[in-house]
C-alpha beads as a LAMMPS data file, in Angstrom:
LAMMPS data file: protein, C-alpha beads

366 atoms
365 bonds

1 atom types
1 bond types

-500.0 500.0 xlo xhi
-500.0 500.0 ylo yhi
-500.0 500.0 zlo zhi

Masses

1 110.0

Atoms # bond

1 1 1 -234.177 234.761 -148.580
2 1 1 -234.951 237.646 -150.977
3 1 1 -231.064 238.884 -150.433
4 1 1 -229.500 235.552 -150.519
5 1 1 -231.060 234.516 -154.040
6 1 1 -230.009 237.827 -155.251
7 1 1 -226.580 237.523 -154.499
8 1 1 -226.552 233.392 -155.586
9 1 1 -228.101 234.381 -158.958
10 1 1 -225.227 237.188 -159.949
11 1 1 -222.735 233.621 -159.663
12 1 1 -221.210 231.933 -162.640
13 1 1 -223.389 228.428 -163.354
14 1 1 -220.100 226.611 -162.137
15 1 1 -220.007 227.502 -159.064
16 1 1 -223.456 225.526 -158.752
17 1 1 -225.354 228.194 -157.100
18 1 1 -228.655 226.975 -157.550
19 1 1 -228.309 223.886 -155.736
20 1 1 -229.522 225.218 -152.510
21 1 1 -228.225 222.504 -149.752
22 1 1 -224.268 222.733 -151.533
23 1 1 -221.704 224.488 -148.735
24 1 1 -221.457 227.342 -151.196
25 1 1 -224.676 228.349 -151.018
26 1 1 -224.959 227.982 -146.841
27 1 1 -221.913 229.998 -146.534
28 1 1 -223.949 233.116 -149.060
29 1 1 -226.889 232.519 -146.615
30 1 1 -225.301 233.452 -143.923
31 1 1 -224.522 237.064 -145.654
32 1 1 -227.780 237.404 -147.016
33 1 1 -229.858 236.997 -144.232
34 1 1 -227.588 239.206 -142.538
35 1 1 -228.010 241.474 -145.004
36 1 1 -231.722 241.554 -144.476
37 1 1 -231.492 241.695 -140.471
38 1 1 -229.831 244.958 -140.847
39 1 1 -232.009 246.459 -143.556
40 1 1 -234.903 245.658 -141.218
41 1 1 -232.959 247.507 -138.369
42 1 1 -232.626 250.139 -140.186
43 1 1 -236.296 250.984 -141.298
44 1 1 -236.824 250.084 -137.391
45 1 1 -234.654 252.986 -136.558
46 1 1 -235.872 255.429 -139.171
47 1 1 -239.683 254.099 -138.254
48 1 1 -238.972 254.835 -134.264
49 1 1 -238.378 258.510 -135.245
50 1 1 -240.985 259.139 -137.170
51 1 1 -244.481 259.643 -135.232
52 1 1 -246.810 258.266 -138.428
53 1 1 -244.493 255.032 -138.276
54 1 1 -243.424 254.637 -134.869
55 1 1 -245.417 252.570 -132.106
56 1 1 -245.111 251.995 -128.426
57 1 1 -244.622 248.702 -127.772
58 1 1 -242.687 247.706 -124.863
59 1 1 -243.311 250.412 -123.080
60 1 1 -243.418 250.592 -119.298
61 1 1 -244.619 253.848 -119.138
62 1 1 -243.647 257.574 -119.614
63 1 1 -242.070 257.879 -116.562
64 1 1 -239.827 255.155 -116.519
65 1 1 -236.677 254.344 -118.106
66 1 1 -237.796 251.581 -120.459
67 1 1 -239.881 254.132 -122.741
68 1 1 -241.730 253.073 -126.382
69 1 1 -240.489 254.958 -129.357
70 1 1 -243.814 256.970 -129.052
71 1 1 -242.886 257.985 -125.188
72 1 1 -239.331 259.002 -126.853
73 1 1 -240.679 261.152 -129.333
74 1 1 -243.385 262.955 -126.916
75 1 1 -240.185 263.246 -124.624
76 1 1 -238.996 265.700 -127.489
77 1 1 -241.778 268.078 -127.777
78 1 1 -242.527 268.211 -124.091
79 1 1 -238.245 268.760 -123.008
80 1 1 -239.494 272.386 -122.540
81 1 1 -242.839 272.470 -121.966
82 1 1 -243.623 270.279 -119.342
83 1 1 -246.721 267.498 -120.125
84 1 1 -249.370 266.101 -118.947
85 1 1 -251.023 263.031 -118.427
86 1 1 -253.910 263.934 -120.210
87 1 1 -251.166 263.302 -123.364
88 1 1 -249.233 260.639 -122.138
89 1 1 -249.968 257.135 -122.851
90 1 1 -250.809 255.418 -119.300
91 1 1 -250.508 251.286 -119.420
92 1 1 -250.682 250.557 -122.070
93 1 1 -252.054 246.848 -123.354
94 1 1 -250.920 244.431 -125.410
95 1 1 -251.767 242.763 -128.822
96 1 1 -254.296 244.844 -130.887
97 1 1 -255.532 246.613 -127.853
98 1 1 -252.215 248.125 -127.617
99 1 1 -252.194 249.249 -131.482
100 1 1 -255.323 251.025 -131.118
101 1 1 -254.034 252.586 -128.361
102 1 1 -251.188 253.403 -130.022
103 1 1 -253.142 254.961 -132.750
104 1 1 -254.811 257.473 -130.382
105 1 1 -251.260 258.690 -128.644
106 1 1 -250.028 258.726 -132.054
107 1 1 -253.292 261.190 -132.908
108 1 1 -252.555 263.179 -129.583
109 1 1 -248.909 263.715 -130.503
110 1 1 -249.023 264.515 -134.272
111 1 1 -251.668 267.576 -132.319
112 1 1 -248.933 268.795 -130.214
113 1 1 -246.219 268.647 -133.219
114 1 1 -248.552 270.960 -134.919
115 1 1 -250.074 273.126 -132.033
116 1 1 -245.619 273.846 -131.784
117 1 1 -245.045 274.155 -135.982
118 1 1 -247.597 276.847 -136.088
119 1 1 -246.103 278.768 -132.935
120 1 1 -247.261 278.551 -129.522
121 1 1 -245.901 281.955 -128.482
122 1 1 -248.732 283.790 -130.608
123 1 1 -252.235 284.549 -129.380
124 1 1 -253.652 281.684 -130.402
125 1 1 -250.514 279.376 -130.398
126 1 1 -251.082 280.029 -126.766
127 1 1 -254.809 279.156 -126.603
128 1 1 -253.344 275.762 -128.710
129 1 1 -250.910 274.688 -126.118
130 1 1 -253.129 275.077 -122.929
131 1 1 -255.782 272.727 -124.982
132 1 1 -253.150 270.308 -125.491
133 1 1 -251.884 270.010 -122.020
134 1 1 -255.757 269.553 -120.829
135 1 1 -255.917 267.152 -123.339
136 1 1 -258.081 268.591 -125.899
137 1 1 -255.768 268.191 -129.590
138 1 1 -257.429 267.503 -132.678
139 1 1 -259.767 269.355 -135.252
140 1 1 -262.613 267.610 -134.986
141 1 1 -265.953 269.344 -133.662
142 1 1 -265.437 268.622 -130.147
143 1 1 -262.063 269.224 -129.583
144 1 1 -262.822 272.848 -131.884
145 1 1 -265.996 273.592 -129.427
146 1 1 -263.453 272.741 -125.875
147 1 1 -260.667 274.992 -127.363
148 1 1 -263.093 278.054 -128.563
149 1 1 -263.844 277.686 -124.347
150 1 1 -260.121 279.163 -123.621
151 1 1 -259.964 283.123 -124.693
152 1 1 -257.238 285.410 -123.801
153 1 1 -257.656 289.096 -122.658
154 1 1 -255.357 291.070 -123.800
155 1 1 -253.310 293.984 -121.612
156 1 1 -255.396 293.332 -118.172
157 1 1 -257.990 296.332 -118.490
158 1 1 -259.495 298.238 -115.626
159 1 1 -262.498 299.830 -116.491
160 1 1 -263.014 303.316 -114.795
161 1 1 -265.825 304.767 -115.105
162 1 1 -266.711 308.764 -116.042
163 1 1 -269.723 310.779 -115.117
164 1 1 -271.217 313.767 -116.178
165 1 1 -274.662 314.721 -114.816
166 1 1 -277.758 316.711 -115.719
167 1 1 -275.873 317.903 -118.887
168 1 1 -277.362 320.079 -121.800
169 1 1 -277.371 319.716 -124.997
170 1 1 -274.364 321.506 -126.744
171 1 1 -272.264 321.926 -124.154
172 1 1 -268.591 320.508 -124.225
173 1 1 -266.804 318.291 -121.756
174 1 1 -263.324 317.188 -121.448
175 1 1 -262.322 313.449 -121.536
176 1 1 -259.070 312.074 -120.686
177 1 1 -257.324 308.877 -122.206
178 1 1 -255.139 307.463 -119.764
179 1 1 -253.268 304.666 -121.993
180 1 1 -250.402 305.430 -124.257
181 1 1 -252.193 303.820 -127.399
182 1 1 -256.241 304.999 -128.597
183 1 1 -258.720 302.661 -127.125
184 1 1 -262.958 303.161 -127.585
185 1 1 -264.802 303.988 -125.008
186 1 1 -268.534 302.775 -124.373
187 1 1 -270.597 305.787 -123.815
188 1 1 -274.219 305.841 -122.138
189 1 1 -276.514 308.269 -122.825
190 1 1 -279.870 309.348 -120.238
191 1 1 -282.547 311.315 -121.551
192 1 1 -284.023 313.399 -119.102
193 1 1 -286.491 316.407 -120.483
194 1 1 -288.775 318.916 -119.589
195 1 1 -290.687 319.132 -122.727
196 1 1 -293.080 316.613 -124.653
197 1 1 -290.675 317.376 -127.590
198 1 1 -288.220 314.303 -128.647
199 1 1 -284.845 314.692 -129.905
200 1 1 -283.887 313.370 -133.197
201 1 1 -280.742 312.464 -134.420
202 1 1 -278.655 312.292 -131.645
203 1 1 -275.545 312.036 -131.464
204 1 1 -272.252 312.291 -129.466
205 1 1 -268.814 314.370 -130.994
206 1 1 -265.403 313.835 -130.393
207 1 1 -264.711 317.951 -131.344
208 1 1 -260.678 317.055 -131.494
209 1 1 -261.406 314.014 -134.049
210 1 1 -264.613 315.300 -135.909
211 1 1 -265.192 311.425 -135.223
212 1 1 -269.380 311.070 -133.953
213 1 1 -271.793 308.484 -133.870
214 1 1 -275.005 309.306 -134.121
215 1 1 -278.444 307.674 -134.115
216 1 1 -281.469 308.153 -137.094
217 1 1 -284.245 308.500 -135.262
218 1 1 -285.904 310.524 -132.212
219 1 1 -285.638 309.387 -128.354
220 1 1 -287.456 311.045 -125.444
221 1 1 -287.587 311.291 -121.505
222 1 1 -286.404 307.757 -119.813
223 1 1 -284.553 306.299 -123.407
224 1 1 -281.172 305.040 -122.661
225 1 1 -278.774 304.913 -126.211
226 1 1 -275.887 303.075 -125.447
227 1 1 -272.901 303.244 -128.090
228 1 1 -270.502 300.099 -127.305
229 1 1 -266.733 299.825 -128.083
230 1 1 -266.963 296.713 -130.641
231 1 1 -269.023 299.582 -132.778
232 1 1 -272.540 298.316 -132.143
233 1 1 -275.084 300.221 -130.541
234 1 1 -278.389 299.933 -128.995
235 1 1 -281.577 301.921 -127.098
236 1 1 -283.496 300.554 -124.315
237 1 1 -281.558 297.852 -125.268
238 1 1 -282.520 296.890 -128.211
239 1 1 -279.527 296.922 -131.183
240 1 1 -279.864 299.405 -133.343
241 1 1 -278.148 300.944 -136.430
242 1 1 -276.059 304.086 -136.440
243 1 1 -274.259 306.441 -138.592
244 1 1 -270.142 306.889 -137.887
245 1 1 -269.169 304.279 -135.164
246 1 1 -268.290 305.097 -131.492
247 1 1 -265.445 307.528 -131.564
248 1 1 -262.072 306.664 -130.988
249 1 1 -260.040 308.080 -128.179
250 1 1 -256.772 308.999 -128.842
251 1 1 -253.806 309.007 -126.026
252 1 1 -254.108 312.403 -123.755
253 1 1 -256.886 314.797 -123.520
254 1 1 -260.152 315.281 -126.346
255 1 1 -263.463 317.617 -126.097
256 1 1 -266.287 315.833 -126.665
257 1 1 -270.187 316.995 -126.883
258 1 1 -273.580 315.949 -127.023
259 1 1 -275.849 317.171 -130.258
260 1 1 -279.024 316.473 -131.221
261 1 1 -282.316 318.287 -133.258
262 1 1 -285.604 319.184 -131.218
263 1 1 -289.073 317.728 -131.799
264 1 1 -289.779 315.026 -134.859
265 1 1 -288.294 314.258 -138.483
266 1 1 -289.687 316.249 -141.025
267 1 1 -292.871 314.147 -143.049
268 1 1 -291.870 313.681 -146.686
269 1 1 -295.083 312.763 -149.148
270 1 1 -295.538 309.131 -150.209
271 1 1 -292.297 308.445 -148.754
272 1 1 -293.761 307.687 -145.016
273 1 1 -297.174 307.000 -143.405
274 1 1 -298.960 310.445 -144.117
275 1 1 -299.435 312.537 -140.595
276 1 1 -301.255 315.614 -141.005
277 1 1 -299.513 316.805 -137.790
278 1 1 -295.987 316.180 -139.174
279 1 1 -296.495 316.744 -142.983
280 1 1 -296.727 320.625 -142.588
281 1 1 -293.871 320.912 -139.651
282 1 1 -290.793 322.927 -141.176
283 1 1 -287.049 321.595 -140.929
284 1 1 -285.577 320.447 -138.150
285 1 1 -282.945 323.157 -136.180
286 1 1 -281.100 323.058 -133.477
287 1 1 -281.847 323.766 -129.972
288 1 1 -282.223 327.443 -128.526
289 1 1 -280.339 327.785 -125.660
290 1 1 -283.626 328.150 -124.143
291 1 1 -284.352 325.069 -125.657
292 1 1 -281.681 322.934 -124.512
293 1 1 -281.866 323.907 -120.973
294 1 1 -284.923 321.919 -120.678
295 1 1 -283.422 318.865 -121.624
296 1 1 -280.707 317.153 -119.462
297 1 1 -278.419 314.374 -120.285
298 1 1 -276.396 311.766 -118.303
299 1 1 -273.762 311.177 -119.906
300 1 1 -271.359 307.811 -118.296
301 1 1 -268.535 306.984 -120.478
302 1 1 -266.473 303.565 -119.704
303 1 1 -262.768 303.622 -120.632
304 1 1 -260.312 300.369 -120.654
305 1 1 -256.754 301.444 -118.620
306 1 1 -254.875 299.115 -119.924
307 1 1 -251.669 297.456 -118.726
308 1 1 -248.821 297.005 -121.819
309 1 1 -246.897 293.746 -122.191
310 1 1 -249.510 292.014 -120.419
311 1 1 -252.157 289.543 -120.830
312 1 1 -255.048 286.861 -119.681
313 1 1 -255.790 283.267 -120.132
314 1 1 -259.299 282.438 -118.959
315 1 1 -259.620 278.531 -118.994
316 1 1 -263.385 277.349 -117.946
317 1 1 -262.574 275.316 -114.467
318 1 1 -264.972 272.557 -116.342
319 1 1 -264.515 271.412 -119.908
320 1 1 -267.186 268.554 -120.996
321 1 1 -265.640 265.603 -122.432
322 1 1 -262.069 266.614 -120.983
323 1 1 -261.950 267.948 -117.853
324 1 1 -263.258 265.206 -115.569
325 1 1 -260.806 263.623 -115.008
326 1 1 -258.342 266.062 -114.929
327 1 1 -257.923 266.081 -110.842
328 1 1 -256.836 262.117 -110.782
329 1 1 -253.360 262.954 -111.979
330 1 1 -250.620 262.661 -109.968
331 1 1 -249.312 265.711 -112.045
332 1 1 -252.482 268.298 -111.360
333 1 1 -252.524 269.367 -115.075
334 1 1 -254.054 272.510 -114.674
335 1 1 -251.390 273.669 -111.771
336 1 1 -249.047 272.880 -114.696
337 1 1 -250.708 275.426 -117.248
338 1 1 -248.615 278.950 -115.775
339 1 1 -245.483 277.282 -115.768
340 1 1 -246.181 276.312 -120.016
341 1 1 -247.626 280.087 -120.560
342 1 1 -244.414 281.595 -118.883
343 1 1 -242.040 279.418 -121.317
344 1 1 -243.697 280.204 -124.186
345 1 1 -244.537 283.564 -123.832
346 1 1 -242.287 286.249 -124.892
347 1 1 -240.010 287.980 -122.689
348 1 1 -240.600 290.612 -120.443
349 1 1 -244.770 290.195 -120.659
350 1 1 -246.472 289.618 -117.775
351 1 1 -249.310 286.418 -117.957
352 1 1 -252.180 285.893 -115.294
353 1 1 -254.213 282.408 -115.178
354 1 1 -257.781 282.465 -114.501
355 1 1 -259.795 279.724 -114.153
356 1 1 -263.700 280.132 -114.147
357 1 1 -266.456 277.955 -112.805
358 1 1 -270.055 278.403 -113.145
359 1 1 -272.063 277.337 -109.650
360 1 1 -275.663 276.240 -110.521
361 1 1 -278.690 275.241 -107.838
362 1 1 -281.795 273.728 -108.526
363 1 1 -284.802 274.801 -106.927
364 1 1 -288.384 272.838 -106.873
365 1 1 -291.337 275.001 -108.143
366 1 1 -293.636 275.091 -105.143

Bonds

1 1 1 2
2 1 2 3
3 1 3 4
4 1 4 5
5 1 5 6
6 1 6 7
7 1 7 8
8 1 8 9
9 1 9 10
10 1 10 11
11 1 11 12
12 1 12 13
13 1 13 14
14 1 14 15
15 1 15 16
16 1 16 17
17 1 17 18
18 1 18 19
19 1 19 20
20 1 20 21
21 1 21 22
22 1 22 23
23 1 23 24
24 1 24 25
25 1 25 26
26 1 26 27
27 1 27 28
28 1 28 29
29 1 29 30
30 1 30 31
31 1 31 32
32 1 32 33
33 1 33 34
34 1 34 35
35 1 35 36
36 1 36 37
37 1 37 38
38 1 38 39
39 1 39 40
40 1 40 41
41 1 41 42
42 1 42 43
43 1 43 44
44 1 44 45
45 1 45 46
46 1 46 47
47 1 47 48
48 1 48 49
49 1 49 50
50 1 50 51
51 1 51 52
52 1 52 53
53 1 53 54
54 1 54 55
55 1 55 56
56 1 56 57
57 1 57 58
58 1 58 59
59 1 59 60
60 1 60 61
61 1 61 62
62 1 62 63
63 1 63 64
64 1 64 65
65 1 65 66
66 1 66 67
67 1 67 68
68 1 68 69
69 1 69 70
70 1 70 71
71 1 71 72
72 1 72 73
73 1 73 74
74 1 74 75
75 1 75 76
76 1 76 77
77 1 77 78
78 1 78 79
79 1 79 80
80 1 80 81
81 1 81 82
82 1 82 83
83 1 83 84
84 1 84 85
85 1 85 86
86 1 86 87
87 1 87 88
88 1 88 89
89 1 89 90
90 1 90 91
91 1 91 92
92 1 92 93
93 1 93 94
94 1 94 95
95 1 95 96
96 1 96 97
97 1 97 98
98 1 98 99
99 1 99 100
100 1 100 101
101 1 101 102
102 1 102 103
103 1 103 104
104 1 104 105
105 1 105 106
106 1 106 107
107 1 107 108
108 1 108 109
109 1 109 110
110 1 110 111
111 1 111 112
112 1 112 113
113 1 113 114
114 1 114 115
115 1 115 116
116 1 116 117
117 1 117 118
118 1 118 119
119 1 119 120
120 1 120 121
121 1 121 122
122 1 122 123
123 1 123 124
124 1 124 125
125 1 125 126
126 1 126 127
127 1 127 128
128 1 128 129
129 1 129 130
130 1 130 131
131 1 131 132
132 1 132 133
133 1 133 134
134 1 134 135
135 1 135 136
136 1 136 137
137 1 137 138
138 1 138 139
139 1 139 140
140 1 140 141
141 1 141 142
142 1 142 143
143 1 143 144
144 1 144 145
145 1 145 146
146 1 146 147
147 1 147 148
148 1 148 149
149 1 149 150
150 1 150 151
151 1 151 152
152 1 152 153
153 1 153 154
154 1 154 155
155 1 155 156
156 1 156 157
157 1 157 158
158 1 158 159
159 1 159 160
160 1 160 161
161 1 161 162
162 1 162 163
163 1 163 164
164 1 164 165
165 1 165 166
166 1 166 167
167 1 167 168
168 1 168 169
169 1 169 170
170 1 170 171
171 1 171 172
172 1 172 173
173 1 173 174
174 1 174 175
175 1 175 176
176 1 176 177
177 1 177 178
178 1 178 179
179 1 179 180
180 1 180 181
181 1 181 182
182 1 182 183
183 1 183 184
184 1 184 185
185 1 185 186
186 1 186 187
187 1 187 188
188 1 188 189
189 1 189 190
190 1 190 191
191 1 191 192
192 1 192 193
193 1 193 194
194 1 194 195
195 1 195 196
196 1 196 197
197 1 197 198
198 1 198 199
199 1 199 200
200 1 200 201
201 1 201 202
202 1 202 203
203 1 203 204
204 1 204 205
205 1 205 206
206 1 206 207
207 1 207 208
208 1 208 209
209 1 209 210
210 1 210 211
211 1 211 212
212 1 212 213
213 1 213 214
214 1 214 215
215 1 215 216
216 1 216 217
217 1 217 218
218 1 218 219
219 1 219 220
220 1 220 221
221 1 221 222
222 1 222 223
223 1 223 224
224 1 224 225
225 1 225 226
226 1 226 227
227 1 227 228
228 1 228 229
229 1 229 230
230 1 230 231
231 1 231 232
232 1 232 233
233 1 233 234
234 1 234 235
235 1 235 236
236 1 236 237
237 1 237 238
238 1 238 239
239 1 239 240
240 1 240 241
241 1 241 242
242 1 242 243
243 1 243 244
244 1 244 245
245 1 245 246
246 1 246 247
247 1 247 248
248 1 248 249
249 1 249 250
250 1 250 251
251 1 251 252
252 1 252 253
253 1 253 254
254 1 254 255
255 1 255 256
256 1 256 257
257 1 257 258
258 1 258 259
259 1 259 260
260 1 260 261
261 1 261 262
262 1 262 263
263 1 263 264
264 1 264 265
265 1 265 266
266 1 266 267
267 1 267 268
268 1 268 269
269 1 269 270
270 1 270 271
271 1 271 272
272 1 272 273
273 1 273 274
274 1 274 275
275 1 275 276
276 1 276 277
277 1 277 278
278 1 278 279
279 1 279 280
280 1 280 281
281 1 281 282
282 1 282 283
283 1 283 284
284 1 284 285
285 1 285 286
286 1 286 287
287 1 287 288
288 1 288 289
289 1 289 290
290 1 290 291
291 1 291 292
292 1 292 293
293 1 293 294
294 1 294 295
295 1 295 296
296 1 296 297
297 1 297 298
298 1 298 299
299 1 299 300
300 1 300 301
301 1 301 302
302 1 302 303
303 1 303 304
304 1 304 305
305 1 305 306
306 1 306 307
307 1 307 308
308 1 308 309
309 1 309 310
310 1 310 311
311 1 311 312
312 1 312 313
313 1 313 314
314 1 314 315
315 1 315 316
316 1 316 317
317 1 317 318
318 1 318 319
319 1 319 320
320 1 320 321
321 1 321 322
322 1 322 323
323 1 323 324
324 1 324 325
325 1 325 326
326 1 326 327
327 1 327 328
328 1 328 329
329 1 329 330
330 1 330 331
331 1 331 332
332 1 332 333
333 1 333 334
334 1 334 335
335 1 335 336
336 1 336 337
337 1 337 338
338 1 338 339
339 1 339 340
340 1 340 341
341 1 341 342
342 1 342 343
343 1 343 344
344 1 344 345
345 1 345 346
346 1 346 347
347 1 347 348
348 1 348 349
349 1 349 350
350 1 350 351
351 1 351 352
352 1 352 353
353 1 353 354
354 1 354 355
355 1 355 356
356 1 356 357
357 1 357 358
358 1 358 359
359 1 359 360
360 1 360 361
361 1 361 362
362 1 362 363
363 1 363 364
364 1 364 365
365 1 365 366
């Protein structure tokens, strides 16, 4: 009625307008509620396209051909991508069951629109669209905690590793960077010696960089200092702190050598606990050549040979909360996850699935 009286009102008094049951007013009736059938339609249309508004009802099911505006509008987003069920919206009831479940394929949808607004052909774009097509959309802490499962490794590394034996201290060896861009290695050090002497300060040079990482304080026959590629370090395992970082190798070939001071830090006054037997000891020097022959280091250094245009996506086989379920569809949602990475992935770069699974047993204590 709310067009009809609108149009009746803008009438002359003659034409008796306000008399509601006169043939003059029937015949406006018939325009106005006319009028108000198509301004309905047309926030039905403009509703159906957009995913806040839209709902479902009616719908047979994604995979037929009597779809729900919802389906139609998934149908969009997924024309390239493929889908899963995990995302679809699978018989779906009626009345107020069926708006609630509308609400949560609405939820599931608006994560897809923006796992695809914020790129899914980045690094983590990618990590956002395998989540979505196992199901897992959202920002809230569980969703967050399933995703943060799914890590990509970048350029398919082979670690080789390098070996040089029963080495002194001060004398050079030759390393060899096989990749076309600088990577850091992780370097081991072995502490073998002949003497009840420690070494202090040790540390390992890159000579073609100046670049060294070195350790303030003494080790001694059997310690193991370890200096990682993420710039950490550590001795017998335990992290410690270091001065420089691990050096970086650059592309092609680099002289590298192992330094370090014999016997214990000098003893400064007040400064330390007092030790008669280190207080009057003079500054430390380098090794003699006699000196250094009685120490021997292994020396293992661990270098990445990377593969360019090339990359990783480990997905953990199960994913609490999402994953069990995952082998009921008809549509195997994780054979479907290569076939996603390869269209959204640029060009030219090679991309290798990897599923992991952790086998547990239990055993009785006896």
């Amino acid at each position: 009625m709310g067009r009809t009286q609108g149009i009746l009102s803008r009438f002359p008094h003659f034409y008796l307008a306000e008399d509601g049951n006169s043939l003059f007013s029937e015949f406006i009736k018939v325009f106005g509620e006319t009028l108000d059938e198509v301004e309905a339609d047309l926030l039905k249309v403009m509703y159906a396209h957009y995913v806040d508004k839209a709902d479902n009802e009616g719908s047979q099911g994604f995979n037929t051909n009597q779809k729900g505006d919802l389906d139609k509008i998934f149908s969009l987003y997924l024309e390239n991508l493929g889908g899963t069920s995990q995302l679809k919206q699978v018989n779906r009831p009626s009345g107020a069951e069926g708006i609630e479940s509308d609400k949560i394929y609405r939820q599931r949808i608006r994560g897809l629109i923006e796992v695809l607004k914020s790129g899914a052909s980045t690094k983590q774009g990618i990590i956002n669209i395998v989540a979505a097509n196992l199901g897992i959309v959202g920002e809230d802490e569980k969703a967050i905690a399933a995703r943060n499962q799914i890590r990509i490794l970048e350029f398919l590394p082979k670690f080789q590793t390098l070996h040089w034996n029963n080495w002194h201290p001060l004398q050079e060896f030759d390393v060899e960077n096989p990749n076309v861009v600088e990577t850091y290695p992780e370097i081991r050090l072995l502490i073998k010696s002949k003497l009840p002497l420690p070494l202090t300060n040790p540390r390992i040079v890159n000579l073609t960089t100046g670049q060294f990482a070195q350790y303030d304080g003494m080790v001694k026959n059997g310690d193991l200092l370890s200096f990682f590629a993420n710039q950490t370090a550590s001795l017998n395992g335990i992290p410690i702190e270091v001065t420089g970082g691990t050096p970086i190798l650059w592309p092609g070939a680099s002289r590298w050598r192992f330094e370090a001071m014999v016997g214990e830090a000098e003893a400064a006054f007040d400064e330390t606990l007092f030790d008669f037997s280190r207080f009057e000891q003079g500054v430390l020097k380098p090794p003699s050549p006699e000196q250094a022959a009685q120490f021997a280091i292994d020396i293992a250094m661990t270098v990445a040979k990377i593969t360019p245009g090339s990359f990783m996506v480990r997905i953990p086989w199960d994913i609490p909360g999402f994953s069990e379920n995952l082998d009921q569809f008809s549509d195997r949602p994780r054979e479907q996850i290569k076939y996603i990475v390869d269209k959204v992935k640029a060009a030219g770069v090679f991309a290798v699935i990897a599923y992991e699974k952790t086998l547990g047993e239990t055993h009785e204590l006896g």
